[in-house]
SERO-4910 file (N, C-alpha, C, O; in steps of 0.05 Angstrom, whole numbers):
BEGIN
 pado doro    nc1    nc2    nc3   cac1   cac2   cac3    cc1    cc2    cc3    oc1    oc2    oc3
  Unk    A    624   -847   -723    617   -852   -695    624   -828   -678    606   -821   -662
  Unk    A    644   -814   -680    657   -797   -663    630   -773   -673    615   -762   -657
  Unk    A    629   -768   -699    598   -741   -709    581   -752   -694    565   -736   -683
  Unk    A    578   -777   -691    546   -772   -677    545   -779   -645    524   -781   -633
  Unk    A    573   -784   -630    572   -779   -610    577   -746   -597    571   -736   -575
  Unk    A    587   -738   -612    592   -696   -610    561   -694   -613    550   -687   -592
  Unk    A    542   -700   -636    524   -694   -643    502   -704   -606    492   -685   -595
  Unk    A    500   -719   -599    493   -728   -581    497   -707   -556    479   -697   -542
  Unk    A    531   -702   -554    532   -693   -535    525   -660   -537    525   -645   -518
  Unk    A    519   -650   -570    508   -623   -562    477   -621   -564    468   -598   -561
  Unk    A    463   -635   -567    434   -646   -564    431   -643   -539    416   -624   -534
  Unk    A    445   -663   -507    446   -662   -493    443   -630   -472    424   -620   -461
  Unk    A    479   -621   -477    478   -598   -473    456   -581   -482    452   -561   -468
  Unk    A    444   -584   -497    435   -553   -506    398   -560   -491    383   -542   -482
  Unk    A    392   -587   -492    377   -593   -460    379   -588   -441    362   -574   -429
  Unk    A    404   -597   -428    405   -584   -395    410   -556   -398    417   -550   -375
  Unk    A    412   -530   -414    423   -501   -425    384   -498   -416    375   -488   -396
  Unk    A    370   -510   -437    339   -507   -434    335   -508   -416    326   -488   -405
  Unk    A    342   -536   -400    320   -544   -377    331   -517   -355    312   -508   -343
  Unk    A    353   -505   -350    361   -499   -326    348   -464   -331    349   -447   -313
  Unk    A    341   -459   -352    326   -424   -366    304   -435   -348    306   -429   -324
  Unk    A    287   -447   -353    259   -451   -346    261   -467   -315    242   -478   -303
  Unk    A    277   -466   -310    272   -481   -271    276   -453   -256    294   -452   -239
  Unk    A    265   -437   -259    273   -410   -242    248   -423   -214    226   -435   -214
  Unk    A    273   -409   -189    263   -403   -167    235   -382   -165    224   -372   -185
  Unk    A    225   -375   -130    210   -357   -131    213   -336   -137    236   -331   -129
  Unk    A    201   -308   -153    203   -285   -160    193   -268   -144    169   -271   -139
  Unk    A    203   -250   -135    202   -233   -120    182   -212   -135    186   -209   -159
  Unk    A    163   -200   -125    157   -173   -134    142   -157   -118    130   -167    -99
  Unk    A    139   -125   -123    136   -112   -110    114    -90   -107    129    -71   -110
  Unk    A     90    -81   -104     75    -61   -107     64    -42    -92     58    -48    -69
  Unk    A     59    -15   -102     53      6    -75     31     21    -82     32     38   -100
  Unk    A     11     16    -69    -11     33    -64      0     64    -48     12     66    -27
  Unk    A     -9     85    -64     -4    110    -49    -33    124    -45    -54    117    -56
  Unk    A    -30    143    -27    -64    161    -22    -61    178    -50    -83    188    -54
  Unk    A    -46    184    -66    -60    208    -81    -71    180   -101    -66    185   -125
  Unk    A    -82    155    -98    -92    135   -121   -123    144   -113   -140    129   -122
  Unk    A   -131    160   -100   -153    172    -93   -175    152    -81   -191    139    -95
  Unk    A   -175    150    -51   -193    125    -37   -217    137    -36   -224    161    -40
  Unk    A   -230    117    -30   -261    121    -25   -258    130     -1   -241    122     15
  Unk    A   -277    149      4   -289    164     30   -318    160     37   -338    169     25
  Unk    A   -318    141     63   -338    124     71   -352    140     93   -338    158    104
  Unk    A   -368    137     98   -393    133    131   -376    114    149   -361     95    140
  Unk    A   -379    122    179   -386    103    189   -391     75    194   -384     61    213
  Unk    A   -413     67    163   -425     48    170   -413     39    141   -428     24    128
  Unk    A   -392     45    131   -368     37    110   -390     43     90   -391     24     76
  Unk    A   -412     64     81   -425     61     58   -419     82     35   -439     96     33
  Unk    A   -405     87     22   -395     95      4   -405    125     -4   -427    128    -16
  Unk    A   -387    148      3   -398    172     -4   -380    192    -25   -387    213    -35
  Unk    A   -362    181    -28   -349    196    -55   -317    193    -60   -307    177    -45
  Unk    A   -300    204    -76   -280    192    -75   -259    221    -64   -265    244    -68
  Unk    A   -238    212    -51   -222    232    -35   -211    252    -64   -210    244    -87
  Unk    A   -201    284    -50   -199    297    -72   -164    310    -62   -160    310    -38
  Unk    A   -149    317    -74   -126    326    -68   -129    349    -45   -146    365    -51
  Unk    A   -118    354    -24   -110    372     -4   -105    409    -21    -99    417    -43
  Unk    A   -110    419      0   -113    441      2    -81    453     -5    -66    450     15
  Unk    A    -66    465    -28    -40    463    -35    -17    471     -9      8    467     -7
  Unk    A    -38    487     13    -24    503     37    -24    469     62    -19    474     85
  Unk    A    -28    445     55    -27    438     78      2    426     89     22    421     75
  Unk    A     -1    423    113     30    423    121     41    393    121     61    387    133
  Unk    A     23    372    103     29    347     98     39    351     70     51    331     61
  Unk    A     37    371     54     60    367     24     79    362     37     86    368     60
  Unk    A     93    345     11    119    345      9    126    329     31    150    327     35
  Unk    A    111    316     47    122    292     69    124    266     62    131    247     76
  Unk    A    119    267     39    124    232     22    128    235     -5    131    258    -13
  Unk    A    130    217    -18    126    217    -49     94    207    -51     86    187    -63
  Unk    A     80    222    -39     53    221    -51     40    243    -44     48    261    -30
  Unk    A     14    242    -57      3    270    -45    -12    269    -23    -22    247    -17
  Unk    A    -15    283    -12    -45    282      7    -72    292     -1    -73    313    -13
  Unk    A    -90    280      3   -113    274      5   -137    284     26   -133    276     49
  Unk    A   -158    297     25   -174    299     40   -201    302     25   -198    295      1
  Unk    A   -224    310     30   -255    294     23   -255    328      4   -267    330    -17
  Unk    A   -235    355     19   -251    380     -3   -227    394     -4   -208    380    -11
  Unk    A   -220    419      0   -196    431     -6   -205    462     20   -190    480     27
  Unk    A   -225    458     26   -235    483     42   -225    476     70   -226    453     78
  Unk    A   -215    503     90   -211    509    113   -234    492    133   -256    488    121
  Unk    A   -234    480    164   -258    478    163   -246    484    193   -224    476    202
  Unk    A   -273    507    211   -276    509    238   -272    493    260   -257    499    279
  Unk    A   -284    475    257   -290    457    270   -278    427    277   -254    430    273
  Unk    A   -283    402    285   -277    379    289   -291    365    273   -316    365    274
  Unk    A   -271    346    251   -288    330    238   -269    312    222   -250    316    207
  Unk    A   -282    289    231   -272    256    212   -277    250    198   -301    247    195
  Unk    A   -261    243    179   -269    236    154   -252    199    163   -235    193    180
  Unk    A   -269    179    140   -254    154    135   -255    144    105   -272    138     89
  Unk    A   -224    145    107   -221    128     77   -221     97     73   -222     81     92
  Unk    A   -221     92     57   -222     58     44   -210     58     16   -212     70     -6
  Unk    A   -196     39     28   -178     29      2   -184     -3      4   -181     -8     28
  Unk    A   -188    -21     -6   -182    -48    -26   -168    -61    -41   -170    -56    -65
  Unk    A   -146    -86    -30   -134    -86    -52   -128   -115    -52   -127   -126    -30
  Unk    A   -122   -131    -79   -113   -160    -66    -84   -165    -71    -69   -154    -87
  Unk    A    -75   -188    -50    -46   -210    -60    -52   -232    -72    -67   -251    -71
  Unk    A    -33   -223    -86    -30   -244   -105     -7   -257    -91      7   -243    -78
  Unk    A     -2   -284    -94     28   -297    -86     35   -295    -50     21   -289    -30
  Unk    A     53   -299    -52     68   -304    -18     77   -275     -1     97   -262     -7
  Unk    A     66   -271     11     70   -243     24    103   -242     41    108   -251     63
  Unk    A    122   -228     21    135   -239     45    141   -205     65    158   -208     82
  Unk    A    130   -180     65    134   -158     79    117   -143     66    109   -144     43
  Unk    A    109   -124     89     91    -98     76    100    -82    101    102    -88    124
  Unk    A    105    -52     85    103    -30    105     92     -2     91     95      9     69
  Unk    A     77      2    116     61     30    112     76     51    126     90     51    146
  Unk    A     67     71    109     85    103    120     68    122    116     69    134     95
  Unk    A     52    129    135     33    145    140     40    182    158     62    189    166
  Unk    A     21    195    160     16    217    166    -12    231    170    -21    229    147
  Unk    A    -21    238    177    -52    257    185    -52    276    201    -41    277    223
  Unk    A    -65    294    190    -72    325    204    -97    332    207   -111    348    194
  Unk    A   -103    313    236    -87    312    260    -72    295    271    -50    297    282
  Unk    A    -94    268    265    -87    245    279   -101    230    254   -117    236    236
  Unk    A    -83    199    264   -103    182    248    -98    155    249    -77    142    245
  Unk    A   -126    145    257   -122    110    267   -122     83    245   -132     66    260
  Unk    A   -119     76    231   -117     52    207   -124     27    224   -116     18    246
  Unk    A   -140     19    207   -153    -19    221   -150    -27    182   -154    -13    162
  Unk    A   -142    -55    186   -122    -72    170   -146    -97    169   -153   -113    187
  Unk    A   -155    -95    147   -181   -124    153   -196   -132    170   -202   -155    172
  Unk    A   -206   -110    192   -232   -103    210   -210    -98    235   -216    -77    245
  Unk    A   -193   -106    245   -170   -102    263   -151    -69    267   -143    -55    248
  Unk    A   -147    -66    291   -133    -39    285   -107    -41    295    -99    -50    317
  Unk    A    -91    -30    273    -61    -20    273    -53     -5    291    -46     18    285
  Unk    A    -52    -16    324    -35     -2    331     -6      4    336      3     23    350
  Unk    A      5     -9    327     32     -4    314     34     15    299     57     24    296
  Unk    A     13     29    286     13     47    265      6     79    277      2     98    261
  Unk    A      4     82    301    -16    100    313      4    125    321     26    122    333
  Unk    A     -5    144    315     16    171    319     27    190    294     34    214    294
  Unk    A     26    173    273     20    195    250      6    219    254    -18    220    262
  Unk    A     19    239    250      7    264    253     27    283    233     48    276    221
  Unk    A     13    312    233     20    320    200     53    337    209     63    352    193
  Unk    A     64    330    237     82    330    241    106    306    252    129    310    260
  Unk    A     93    282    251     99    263    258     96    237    239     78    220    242
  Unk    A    114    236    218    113    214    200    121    178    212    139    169    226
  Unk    A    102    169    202    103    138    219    109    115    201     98    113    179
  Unk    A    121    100    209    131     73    188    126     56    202    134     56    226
  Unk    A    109     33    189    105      5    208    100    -14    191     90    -13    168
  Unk    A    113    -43    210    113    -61    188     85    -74    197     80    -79    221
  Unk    A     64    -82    174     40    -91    178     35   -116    155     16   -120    141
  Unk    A     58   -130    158     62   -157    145     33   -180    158     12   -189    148
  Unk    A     44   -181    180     27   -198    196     -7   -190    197    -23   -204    210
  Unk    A    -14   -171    185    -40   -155    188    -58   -168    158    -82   -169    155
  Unk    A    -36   -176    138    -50   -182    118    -48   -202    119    -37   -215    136
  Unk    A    -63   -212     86    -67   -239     77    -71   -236     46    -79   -217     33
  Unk    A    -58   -276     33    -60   -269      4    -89   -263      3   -102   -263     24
  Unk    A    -97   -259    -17   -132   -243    -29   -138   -217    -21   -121   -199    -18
  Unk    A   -161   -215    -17   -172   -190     -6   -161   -175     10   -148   -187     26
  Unk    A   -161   -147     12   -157   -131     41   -172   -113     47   -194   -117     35
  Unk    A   -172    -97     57   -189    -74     67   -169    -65     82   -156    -78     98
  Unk    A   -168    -45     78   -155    -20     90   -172      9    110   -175     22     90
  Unk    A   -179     20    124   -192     42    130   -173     61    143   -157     53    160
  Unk    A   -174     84    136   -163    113    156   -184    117    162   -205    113    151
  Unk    A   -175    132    190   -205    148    203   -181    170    211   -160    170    223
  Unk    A   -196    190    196   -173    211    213   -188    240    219   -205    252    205
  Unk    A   -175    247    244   -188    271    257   -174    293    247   -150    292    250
  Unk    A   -185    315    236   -180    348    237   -194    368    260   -218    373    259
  Unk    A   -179    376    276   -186    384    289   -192    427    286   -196    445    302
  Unk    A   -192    424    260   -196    458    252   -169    467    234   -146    463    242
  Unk    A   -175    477    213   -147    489    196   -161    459    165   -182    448    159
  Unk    A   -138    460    157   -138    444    129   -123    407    139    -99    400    141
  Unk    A   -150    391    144   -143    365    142   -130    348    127   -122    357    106
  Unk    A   -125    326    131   -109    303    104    -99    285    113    -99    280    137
  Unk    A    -90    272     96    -78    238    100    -58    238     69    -62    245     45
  Unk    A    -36    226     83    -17    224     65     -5    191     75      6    184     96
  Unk    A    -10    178     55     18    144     62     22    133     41      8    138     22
  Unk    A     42    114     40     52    100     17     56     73     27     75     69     42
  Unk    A     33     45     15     43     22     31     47     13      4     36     18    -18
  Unk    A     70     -7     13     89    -24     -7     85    -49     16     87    -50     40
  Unk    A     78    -69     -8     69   -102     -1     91   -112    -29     95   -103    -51
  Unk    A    100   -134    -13    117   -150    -20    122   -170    -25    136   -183     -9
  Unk    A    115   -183    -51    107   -223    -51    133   -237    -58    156   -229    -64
  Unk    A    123   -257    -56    139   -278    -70    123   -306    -92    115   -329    -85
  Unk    A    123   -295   -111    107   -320   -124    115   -347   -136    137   -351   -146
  Unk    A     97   -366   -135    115   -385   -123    117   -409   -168    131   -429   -170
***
């Protein structure tokens, strides 16, 4: 009697040992899109013209993040001219934070799923910007766009956004 009540009670135990491995809470996890993952470089009219190519090695956005910068060629240019990137990406699970850390030389404006970030506005290739743009997304789809102005010398875009779930 006494063997097969031990026996019982390590049957038991070694149940609730199981059951309590496999009842895990939500898991946290974490991922970061950076610009040197090479975005698409759009029109205007968002229609797809080629993919962004690493910066010119002299621009004064190295070395401002752990990523690289990015621009459409590597050549000097005279003049005024915008380029816009696009990036895509989805959530999976419960969003619980995202923040972007951006830079552009010169300037550069980001819209967050047709909407624009201005919380995000003032990056410049001497002015590094952090903002939290939690509230800007959603689980599934996103769209991302830079539009950023050079205003003469060697252009770019440099950021690192980290999104943050919780799956449930």
């Amino acid at each position: 009697m006494v063997n097969r009540m031990m026996l019982i009670l390590l049957i038991l135990s070694s149940i609730t040992y199981s059951h309590a491995q496999t009842c895990q809470g939500p898991q946290a996890s974490s991922f970061v899109i950076k610009s040197d993952t090479f975005l698409e470089i759009v029109n205007q009219n968002m229609i797809y013209l080629q993919q962004a190519v690493l910066c010119n090695p002299n621009n004064s956005l190295r070395g401002l993040l752990d990523s690289k910068c990015i621009w459409k060629d590597i050549n000097y240019l005279s003049g005024t001219e915008t380029v816009y990137f696009r990036v895509e990406f989805s959530i999976n699970g419960v969003l619980s934070e995202s923040t972007l850390k951006l830079a552009g030389d010169d300037s550069v404006i980001i819209e967050l799923n047709g909407a624009r970030a201005t919380e995000c506005d003032g990056g410049t290739h001497s002015n590094l910007i952090t903002c939290n743009i939690t509230s800007r997304l959603r689980a599934g789809k996103n769209t991302a766009i830079f539009t950023v102005t050079d205003y003469g010398g060697l252009g770019g875009l440099v950021f690192i956004l980290t999104i943050n779930t919780i799956s449930s």
